[in-house]
N, C-alpha and C positions, 0 to 999 in steps of 0.2 A: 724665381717663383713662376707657375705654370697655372694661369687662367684657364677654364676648362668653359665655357659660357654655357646658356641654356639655349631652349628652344628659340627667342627670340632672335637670335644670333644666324645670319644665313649666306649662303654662298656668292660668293663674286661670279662662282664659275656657272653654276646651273639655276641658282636663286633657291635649291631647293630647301626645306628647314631642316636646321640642324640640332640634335641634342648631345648635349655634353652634360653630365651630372657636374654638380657643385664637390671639386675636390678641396682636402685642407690643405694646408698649408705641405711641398714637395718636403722642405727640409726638416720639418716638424716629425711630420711622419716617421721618415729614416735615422732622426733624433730620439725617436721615443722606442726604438726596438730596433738595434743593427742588425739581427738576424734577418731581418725582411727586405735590406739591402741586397745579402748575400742571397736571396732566393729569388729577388727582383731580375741579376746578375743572371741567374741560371734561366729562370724562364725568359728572360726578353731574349738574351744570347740564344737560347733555341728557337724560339720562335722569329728571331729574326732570318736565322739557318735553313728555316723549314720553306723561307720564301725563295733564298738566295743560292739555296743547293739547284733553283730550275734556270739558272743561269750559269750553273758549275762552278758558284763561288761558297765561301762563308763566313766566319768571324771568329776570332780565336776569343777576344778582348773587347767585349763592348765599348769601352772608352776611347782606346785606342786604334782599332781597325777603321772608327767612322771619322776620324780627326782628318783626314783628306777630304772627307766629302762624297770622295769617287763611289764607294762601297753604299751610302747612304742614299744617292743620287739612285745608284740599282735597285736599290730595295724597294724607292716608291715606284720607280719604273714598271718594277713587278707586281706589284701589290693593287697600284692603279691602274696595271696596263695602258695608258699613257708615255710617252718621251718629253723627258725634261729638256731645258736645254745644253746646248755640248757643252762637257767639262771642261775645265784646263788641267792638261796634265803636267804642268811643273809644278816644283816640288818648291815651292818659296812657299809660305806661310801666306802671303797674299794671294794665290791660286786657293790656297786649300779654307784662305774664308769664304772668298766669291764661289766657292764650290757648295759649302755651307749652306751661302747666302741662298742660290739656288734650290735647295734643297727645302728649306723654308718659307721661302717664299710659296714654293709649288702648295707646301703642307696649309698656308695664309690662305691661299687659294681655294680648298676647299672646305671655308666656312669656319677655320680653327684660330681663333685667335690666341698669338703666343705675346704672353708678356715676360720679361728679364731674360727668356733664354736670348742671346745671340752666339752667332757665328764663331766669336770670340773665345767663347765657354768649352765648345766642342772643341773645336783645335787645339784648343789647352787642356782637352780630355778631362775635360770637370766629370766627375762622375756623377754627381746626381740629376746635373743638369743634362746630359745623355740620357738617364734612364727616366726623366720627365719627358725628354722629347719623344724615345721611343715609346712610352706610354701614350701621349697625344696622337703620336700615328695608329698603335693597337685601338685605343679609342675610335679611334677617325673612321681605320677601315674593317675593321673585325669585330668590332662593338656596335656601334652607332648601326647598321641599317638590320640590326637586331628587333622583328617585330613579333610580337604575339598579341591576339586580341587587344589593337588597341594598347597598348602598354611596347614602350620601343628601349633599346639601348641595355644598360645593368637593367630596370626592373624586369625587359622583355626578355629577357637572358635568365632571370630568375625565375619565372615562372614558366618557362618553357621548360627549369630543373625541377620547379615541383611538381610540374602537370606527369613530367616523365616518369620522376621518384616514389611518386605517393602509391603506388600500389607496394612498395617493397618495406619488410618491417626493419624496423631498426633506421629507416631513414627518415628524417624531417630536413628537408632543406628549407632553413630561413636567414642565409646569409652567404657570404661568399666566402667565408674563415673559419669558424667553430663545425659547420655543419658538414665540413668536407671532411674533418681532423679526422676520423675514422676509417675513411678509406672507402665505406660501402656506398656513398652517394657516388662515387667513379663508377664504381660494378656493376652498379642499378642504373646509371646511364648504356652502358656498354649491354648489358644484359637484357635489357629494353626495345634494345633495336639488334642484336645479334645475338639470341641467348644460346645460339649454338657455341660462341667462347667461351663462355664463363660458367659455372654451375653455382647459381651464388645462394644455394642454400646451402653449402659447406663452406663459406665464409662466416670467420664469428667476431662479432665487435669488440670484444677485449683483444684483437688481435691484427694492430692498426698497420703496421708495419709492411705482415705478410697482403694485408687489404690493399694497401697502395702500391703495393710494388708490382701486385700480380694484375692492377688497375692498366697500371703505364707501362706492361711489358706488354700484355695485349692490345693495348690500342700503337705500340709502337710498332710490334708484328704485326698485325692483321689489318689497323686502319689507317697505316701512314699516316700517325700523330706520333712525331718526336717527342722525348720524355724532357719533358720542362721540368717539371720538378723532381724535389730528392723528399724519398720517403722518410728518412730518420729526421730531415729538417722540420719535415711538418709534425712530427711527432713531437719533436722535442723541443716546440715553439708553443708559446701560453695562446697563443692566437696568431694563426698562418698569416702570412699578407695575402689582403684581399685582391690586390691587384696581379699577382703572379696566378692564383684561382682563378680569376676571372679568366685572364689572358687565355689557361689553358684548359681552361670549359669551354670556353669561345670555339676553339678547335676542334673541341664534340659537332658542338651547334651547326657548325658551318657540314663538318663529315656529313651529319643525317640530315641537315637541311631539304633534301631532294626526297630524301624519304618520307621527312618529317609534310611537306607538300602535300605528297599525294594521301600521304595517309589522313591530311586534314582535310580533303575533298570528298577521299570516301565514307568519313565519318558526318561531315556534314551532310549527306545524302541519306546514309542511316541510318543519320537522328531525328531527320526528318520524318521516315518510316517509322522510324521506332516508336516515335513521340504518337504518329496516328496511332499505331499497333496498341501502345499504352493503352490511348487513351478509352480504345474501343472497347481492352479488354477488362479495363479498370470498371466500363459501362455494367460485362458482363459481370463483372467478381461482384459491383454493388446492388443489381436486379437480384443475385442470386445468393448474395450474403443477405438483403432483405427479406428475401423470399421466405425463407429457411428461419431466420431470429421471429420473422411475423406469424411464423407457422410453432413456432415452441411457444410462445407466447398464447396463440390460439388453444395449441392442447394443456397449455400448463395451470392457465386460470382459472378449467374447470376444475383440477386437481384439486386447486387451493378454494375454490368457493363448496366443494363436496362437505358435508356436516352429517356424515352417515355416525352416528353416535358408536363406541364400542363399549362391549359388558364390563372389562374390568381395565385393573389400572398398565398391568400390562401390555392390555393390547394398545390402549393408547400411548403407551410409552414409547410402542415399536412405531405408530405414527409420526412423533414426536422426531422416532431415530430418523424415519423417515423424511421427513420436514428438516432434519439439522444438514443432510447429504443434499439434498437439495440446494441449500445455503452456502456449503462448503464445497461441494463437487459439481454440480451440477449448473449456479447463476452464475459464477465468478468469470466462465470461460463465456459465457454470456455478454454478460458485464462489457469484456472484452470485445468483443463483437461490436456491440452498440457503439463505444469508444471510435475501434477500426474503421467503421461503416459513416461515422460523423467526420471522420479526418480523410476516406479517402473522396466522401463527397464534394468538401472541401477543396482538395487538392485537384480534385479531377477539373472542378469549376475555374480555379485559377489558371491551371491548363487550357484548359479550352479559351478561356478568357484573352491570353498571351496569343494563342494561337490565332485570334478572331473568328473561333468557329462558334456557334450557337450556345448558346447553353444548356447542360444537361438536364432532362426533363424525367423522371426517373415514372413507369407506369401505375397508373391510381392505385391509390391504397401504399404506396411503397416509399412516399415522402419522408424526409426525417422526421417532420413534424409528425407524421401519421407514428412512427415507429417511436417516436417521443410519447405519444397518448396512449398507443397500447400498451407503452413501458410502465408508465404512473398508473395505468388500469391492473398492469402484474403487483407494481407494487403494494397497490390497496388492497387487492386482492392477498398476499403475499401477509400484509398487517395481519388482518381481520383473522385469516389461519391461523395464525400463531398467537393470537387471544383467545382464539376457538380452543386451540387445543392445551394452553394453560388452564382456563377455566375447566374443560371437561377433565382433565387431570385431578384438579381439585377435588371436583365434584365426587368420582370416582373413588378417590379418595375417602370421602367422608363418607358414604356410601356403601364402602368394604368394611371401616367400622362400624357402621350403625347398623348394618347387617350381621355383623360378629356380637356386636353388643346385646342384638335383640334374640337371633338367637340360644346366646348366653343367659338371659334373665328367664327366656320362656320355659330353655331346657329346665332352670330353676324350679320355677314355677308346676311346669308341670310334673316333675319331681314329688313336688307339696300336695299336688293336688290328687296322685295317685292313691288312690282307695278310700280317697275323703266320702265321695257318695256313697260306696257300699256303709259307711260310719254311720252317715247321717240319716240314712235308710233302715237302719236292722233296729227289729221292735223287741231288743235283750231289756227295755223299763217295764216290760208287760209281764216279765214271768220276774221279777227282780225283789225285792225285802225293796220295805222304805229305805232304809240306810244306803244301797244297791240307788234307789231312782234319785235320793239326794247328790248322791256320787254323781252319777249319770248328769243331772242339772249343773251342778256347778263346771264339771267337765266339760259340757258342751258350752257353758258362759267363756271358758278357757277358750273353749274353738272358736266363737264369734271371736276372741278378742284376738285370737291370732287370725284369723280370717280378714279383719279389721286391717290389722297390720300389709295383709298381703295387698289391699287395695292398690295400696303406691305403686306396687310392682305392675300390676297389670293394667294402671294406667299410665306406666311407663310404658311397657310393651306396646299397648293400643297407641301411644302419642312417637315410638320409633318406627310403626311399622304406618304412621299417617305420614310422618318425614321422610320416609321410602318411597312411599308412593309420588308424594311432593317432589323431588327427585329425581324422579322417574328410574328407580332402579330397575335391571331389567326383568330380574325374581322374583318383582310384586305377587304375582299371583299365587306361588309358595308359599312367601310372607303372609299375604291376604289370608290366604285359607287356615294356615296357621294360629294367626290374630284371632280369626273369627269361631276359629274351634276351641279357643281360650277364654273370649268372652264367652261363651253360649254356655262352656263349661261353668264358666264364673257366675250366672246368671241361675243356672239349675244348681248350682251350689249356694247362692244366695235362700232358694228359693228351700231346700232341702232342709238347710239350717233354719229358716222361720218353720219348717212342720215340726223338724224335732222339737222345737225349743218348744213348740206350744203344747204336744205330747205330753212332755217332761211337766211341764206348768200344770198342765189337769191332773197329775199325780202327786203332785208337791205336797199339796195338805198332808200326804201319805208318810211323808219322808221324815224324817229325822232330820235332825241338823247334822252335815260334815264337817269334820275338823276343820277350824279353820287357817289352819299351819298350812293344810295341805292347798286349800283353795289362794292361801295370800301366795303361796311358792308357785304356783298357778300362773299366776296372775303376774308376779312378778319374773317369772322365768321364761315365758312366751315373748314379750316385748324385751328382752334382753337376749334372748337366742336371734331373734329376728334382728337387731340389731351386730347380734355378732355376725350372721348370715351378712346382710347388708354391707360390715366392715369388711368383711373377705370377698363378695363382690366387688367393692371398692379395690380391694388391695389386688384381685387380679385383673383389674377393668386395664385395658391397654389404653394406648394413649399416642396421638401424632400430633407435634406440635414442629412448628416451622421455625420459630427463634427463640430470642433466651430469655424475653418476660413471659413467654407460656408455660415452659418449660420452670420458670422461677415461679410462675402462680400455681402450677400443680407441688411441686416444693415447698411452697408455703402452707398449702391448703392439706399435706399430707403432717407438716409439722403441726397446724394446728390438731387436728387427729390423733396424733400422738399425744398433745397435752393434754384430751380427754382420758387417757386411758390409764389414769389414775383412778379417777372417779369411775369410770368402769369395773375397775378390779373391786374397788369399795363394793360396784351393785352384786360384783360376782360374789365375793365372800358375804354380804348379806343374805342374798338367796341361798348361798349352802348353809349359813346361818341356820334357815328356816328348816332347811331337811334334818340339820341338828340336834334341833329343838325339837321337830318330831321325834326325833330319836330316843332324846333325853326321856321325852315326855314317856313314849312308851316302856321304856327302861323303867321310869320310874314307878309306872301304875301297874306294870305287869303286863300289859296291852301287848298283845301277837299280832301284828300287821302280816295283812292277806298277802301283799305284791309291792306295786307300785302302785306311787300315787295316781290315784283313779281321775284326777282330773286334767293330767296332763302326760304325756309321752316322752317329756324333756324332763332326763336325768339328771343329778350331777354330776355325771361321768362324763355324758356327752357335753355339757354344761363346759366342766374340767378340757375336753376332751379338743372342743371346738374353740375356745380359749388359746391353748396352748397352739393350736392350728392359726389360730391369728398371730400371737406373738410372734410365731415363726416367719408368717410372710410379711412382718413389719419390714426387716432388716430387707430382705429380699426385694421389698416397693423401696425400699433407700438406695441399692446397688441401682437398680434400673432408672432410677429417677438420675442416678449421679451420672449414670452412662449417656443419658439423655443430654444431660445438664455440659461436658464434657464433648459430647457431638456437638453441639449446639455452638460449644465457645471455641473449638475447629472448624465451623463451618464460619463463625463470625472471623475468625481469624482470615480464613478464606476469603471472604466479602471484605475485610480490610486491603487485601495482599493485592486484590484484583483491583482494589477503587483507587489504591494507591498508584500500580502500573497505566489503569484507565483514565485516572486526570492528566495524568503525566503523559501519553500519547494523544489525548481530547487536545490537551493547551499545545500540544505541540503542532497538530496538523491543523489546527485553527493557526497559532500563529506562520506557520507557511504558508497555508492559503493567503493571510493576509501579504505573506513576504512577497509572495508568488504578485503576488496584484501591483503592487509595487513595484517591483522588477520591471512588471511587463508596459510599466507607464514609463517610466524613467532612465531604460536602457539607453547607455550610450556606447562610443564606439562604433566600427565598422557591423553591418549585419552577420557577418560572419566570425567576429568577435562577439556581438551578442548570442549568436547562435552556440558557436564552442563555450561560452560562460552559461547557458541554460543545460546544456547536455551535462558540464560539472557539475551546475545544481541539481539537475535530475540523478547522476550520480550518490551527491551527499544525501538526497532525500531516501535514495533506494538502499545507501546503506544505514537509515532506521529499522529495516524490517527485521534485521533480531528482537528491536521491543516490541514490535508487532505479534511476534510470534510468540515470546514471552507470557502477551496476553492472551492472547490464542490458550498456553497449557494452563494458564489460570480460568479461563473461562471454560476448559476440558474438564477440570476440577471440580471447578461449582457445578457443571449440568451434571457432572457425576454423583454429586453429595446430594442432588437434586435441592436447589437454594433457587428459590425465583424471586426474592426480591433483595435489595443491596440499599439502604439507607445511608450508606456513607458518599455514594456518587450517584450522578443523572446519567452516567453512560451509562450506554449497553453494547455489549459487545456487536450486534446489529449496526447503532450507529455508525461505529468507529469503524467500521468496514466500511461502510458507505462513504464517510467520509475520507480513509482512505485511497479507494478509490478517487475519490471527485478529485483528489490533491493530485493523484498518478495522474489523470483525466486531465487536469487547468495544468498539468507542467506537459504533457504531449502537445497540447491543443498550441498553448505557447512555443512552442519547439515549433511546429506545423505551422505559426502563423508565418516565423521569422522565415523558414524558408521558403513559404512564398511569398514575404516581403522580395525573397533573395530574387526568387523567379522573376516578381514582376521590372525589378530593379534590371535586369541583363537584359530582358526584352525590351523596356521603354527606355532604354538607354540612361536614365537618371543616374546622375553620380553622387558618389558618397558624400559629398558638402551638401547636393542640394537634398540630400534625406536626410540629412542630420540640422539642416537649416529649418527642410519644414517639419521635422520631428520637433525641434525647439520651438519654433513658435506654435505648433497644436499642443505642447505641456503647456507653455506660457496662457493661452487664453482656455486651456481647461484647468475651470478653479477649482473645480470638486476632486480632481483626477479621477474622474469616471470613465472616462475614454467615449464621454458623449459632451458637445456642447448644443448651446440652444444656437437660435438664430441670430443673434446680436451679438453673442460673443464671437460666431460663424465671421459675419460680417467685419468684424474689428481685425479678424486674424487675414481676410482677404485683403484690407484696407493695409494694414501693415504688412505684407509681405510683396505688394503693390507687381504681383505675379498675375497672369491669364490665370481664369477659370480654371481652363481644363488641364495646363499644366500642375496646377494646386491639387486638384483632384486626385489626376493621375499620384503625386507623390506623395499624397494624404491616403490613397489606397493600399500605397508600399510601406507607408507608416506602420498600417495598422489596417489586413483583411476586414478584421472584427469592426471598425468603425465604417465600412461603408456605408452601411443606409441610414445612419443617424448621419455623417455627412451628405448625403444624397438628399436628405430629407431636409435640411439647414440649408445646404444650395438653393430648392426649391423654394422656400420660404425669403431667403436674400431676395428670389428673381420676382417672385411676387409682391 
């Protein structure tokens, strides 16, 4: 068995420290997979080859070429450029231990402690016990003074494969067995530092074979690396041996090491540049990204505080379209902005911060905070628009009807009113027979009583055309003069009818008595005309209702209607009754009537005529009611479909907000483990947005069917955008904290225990998980972690950017 010791473990010869990784058990290993014997065999046999070809020797048989000694003796000779001491070259068995003996001893010597191999083992060509020892030399001298940042030996050798590899796709090196098995981590090393051999974007990962083989034919030609391993072996093994990989990466390592030098020298210089260059231009991109968001900001709030009123419903709807482009096209890249502008202020600060340059000072007026309160001044601005222009829609609305409406009664009206003065004005009672000025009286009683009737009418008109004005529609003064040409008429018609009637009255003694068939048909045929008027008014009066109890109360209020017009039809056949009776009557007496009846204008033809005119537009107020009725329970349907997707997206980025809060207190793991586990999250979150957009065509829907309000949820599609974002926004900001946790962690040298120590004890004494404590609990976490101030600080700001000044502020209060 082959002890491998750690760091503690150090040289007799030079004192310098040694690492040796903790291997398992030599026989265990080669127990658990003999193929990795047999690969062990090919690579230590080459690479023993590759040292002993500069002395003009080699090795057929690893077990058996080293069993003298002599061949082994050469090999450190070479390796450590040192001289052992002289061999014995007889050939007794006892030469060829003391040869051994020396051999090992020299290996004792520098810092390698070997436990069970002896002298003994090799002479008797033990084979696992040769291929442990030649692995303790590969270690010793080809492994071990392997550095990269701080990181020495296998892990330094690891990561000087992935610092190489990582620009090349299809490779991840995180191990020294699975991640080779493909062949393109060879190519991408080779290709890395000489990509004039290789073209290695015509290598393809399903094609492991021709990967490796055309790996270790070129570095066998071109870089003087003997081929250690056999491509079909690593193929056809569930897991390569890590030690035969390592061995023959080592030999990359060491090839470009010279290279690998200077190119770390000039990049340190670089980065130094570069890092100012950033930071200065990072200065410029955020003065000028500010600049710019502060100045759309400026022109855009007047937009949204503008209240210039428009005449109808269209043009404010083209506002409306305008205000939606704004929301959808126009804030979102915005939005973004604001976001970018907070994260590279951020970023820039913790830069400078590492750097110990100053802190960035951004010129007045261009703070985040300033760019924070013109933000919330767009947004209230932003609200108030978008109530503005609901309401004036509305209003518009009601407006286009009331004006439809009042025009339709007046056309009525003045319809009725057409040639009434010349009536009431012509003096036909003065050259008339009494029977003539009887007629004449009772007919004009007719006219007051339909005149009577008309009142409602015009003081409808007068009470739509005051609600217009109330309004402020913009055609008041059409309306107005309209209105007032209708009273004035209605007033000299008033006035027209009190001369006649009293006319008629001073000649009355004169008159006979009129039938009074003809005066009751009068009487009863005026307020029933007017009422059929009235009903057909009714039945073509339009109608805007926005849901389905308005919509069901003009349905009800039409059914009610209908159940009058039983009893209508009764008044109607009683009124033709009467022209009946006259009929009869004169039939019976012999009686020749002059015309029509003198005291009214309403026939019952028109009677018949205007009747049948209503029946017909009942069905027709049914179809449109139901079409109404029918929109109404698709548009409900619509406000279901959207409230259903809107809860479902509302609980959902509320509960990631809350997950997100959580994560970012309780992450464990390396920082760069937390960082690639937030990037997957930001992944899983980014793939919700099909429900997002989902709700998007539902809410394209409803602004289309124009629906402004939704009873079944409290979102708006407004919110859920905002919120939205904020979830994009708290998982960037999270993403951006971790990697300048990462930054400050490589600059202030802090290592992974001691951030994951004071990360554990700042969860522990924050109770709330707020990511703020007070001062007492500040003091109980310095008390316990019995660390310096400002080392605590320092790791408490690598924690967690976001908690510096509530810890800054808790320090101060301790020292107080």
């Amino acid at each position: 068995m082959v002890d491998y010791h750690n760091a503690n473990n150090q040289s007799s010869a030079g004192g310098e420290e040694i690492y040796m990784e903790q291997e398992n058990d030599w026989d265990r290993d080669l127990l658990l997979d003999p193929a990795w014997e047999k690969q062990q065999r090919k690579t230590f046999t080459a690479w023993c080859n590759s040292h002993l070809r500069k002395s003009g020797t080699q090795i057929e048989n690893i077990e058996e070429d080293f069993r003298d000694g002599l061949k082994l003796m050469l090999l450190l000779e070479v390796i450590a450029g040192e001289r052992l001491p002289k061999p014995e070259r007889g050939k007794m068995r006892v030469h060829k231990i003391n040869n051994v003996n020396k051999a090992l001893d020299f290996i004792a010597s520098k810092g390698v402690k070997l436990v069970s191999i002896g002298a003994e083992e090799i002479v008797d060509g033990n084979a696992k016990m040769t291929l442990g020892m030649i692995w303790t030399i590969i270690l010793r001298f080809a492994i071990q003074d392997i550095s990269v940042d701080e990181t020495s030996a296998k892990e330094g050798l690891l990561l000087w494969c992935q610092r190489k590899t990582a620009p090349y796709k299809n490779v991840n090196v995180q191990n020294f067995h699975i991640s080779w098995k493909d062949g393109l981590a060879f190519n991408a090393l080779i290709h890395r530092h000489r990509p004039d051999l290789i073209d290695y974007d015509r290598l393809r990962k399903d094609d492991p074979v021709t990967n490796l083989n055309n790996a270790f034919e070129v570095a066998e030609k071109h870089l003087d690396i003997p081929k250690m391993l056999d491509a079909e072996d690593i193929v056809g093994t569930l897991r390569p041996d890590e030690k035969a990989i390592m061995t023959y990466v080592s030999s990359f390592y060491h090839a470009f090491s010279g290279a690998q030098k200077a190119e770390t020298a000039a990049n340190r210089i670089c980065k130094v540049l570069a890092v100012n260059q950033e930071n200065e231009q990072m200065m410029e991109d955020y003065e000028k990204l500010a600049s710019e968001l502060l100045e759309w900001i400026r022109r855009t709030i007047p937009w949204l505080e503008n209240r210039t009123q428009e005449k109808t419903v269209n043009d404010m709807q083209a506002k409306q379209e305008d205000f939606r482009d704004y929301r959808c096209v126009h804030k979102p890249p915005k939005v973004q902005e604001k976001c970018q502008l907070e994260i590279s202020f951020n970023t820039l600060q913790t830069k400078l911060r590492l750097s110990n340059r100053p802190a960035f000072m951004p010129s007045e007026g261009r703070m985040v905070s300033d760019i924070n309160g013109a933000w919330h001044n767009l947004e209230g601005a932003e609200k108030g628009y978008e109530e503005w222009i609901l309401s004036e829609i509305r209003r518009l609305e009601r407006l286009e009807h009331l004006a439809e409406k009042f025009h339709q009664k007046a056309a009525i009206h003045e319809s009725w009113t057409d040639g009434k003065e010349a009536m009431l004005t012509q003096k036909d009672f003065e050259t008339s027979t009494l029977s003539e000025v009887k007629a004449l009286l009772r007919k004009h009683e007719a006219f007051e009583s339909d005149l009577a009737a008309h009142q409602d009418r015009v003081e409808q008109i007068a009470a739509i055309a005051q609600e217009l004005n109330e309004l402020d529609y913009y055609d008041s003064a059409s309306v107005n003069a309209r209105c007032q040409k209708i009273c004035d008429q209605w007033d000299t018609l008033g006035a027209f009818t009190q001369s006649r009637k009293e006319s008629l009255e001073r000649t009355e003694k004169q008159l006979e008595s009129i039938d009074e068939l003809y005066l009751e048909y009068a009487k009863r045929a005026a307020p029933f005309n007017n009422w059929m008027e009235g009903a057909m008014e009714d039945l073509q009066d339009m109608f805007i209702v926005h849901n389905i109890e308005e919509i069901q109360g003009l349905i009800t209020a039409h059914e009610q209607f209908k159940s009058t017009l039983a009893e209508a039809n009764k008044e109607r056949e009683a009124i033709q009754a009467i022209q009946a009776e006259v009929q009869k009557i004169a039939q019976s007496n012999g009686i020749k009537l002059s015309g029509a009846n003198p005291y009214t204008t309403i026939t019952p033809e028109s009677i018949d005529g205007k009747w049948e005119k209503a029946m017909a537009m009942v069905p027709l107020r049914d179809n449109a009611l139901q079409d109404e009725l029918n929109k109404q329970n698709s548009n409900d349907t619509l406000r279901a479909k959207f409230a259903t997707q809107a809860n479902t997206v509302g609980a959902y980025i509320q509960a990631k907000m809350e997950e997100i809060g959580r994560i970012s207190i309780e992450m464990n793991g390396t920082l760069e483990d937390q960082l690639s586990s937030l990037k997957e999250y930001q992944k899983t979150i980014m793939s919700y947005m099909p429900e997002i957009n989902t709700l998007e065509g539902f809410h394209q829907l409803i602004q289309e069917a124009l629906i402004f309000d939704n009873q079944y949820t409290s979102y708006t599609m407004e919110h859920l955008r905002v919120g939205w974002e904020q979830l994009l926004t708290t998982i960037a900001r999270t993403i951006n904290e971790v990697e300048n946790q990462i930054l400050t962690r490589d600059a202030k040298g802090i290592s992974q225990e001691q951030l994951y120590e004071y990360r554990a004890s700042f969860n522990h004494f924050d109770k709330k998980r707020s990511g703020q404590m007070v001062s007492e609990d500040f003091r109980a976490l310095l008390i316990s972690t019995g660390n310096s101030l400002v080392l605590l600080l320092l790791a408490c700001r690598s924690v967690s950017t976001g908690h510096n000044t509530c810890i800054q502020q808790s320090v101060a209060k301790v020292l107080l």
